[in-house]
C-alpha positions in Angstrom: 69.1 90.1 78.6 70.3 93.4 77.2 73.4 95.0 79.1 74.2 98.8 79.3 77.5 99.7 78.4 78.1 100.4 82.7 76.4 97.6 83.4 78.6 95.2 81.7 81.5 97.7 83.0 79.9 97.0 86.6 80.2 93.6 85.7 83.9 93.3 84.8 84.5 95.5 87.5 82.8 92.6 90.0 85.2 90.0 88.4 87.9 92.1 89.1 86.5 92.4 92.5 86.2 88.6 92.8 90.0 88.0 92.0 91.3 90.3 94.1 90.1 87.7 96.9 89.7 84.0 95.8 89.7 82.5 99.5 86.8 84.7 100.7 83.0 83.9 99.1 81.7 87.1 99.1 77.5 87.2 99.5 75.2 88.0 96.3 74.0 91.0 98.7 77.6 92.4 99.8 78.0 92.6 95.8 74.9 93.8 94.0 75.4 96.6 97.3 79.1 97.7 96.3 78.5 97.8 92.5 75.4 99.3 92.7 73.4 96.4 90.6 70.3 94.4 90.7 70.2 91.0 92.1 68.8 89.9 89.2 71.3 92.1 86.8 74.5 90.5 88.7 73.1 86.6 88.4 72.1 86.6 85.0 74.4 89.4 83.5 77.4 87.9 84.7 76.0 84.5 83.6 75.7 85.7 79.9 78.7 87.8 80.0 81.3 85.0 81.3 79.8 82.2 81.0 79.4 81.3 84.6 77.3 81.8 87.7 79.2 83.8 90.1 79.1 81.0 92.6 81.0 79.0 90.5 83.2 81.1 89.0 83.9 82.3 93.2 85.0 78.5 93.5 86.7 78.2 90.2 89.4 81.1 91.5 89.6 79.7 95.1 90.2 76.5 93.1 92.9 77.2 91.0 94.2 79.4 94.2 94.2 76.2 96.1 96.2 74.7 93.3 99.1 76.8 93.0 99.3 76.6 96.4 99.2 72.3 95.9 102.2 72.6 93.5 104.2 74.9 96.1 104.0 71.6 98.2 101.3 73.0 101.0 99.6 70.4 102.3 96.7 69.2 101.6 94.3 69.7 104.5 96.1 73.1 105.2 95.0 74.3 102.0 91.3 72.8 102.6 91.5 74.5 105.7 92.5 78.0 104.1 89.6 77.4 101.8 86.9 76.7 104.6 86.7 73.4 104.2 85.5 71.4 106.7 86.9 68.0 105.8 89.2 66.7 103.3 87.1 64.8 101.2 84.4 68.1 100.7 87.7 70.0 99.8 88.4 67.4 97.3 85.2 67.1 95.6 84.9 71.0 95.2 88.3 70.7 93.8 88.0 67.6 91.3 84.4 69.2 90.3 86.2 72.3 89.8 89.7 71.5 87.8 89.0 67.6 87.1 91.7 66.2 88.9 92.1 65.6 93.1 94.4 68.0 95.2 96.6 64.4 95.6 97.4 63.8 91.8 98.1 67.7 91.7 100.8 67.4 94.4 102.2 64.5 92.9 102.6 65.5 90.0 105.1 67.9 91.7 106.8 65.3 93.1 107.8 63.5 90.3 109.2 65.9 88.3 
């Protein structure tokens, strides 16, 4: 896929977007709408520019959001909560897909330093 130089622009400028938020997942629609792109521009440019699918890169920063927030000592089904999860164990999956270690080992960690 060939990029414009505003297009890829566009394209850091929906990461940027993306970060300033990492608890909310914000719709394909809401996005190719505010930045003025292509449904098909946004999924596949981003794709080849960051090597991600904007879905997963949306749970990768809620992730690593919900992991600073682990080694502050929250607690684990607040920060699931926060997230939208509805139970524990989706929140932990998510995260141990995500980062490659459970929300559990994360917090203890903290606790035995």
């Amino acid at each position: 896929m060939t990029l414009t130089n505003t297009q890829t622009r566009l394209l850091f400028d929906v990461r940027l977007f993306l970060d300033s938020d990492p608890l909310r997942r914000i719709p394909i629609s809401e996005i190719t709408q505010h930045f003025d792109l292509s449904r098909d521009k946004l999924m596949r440019g981003f794709k080849e520019l960051f090597g991600i699918t904007v879905y997963d890169y949306q749970i990768q920063i809620a992730m690593h959001h919900a992991k600073i927030l682990l080694q502050k000592g929250e607690n684990i089904k607040n920060v699931s909560a926060e997230l939208g999860y509805s139970t524990r164990g989706s929140f932990t999956r998510a995260f141990f897909h995500a980062l490659g270690k459970t929300p559990s080992s994360i917090r203890d960690e903290i606790s035995s330093q």
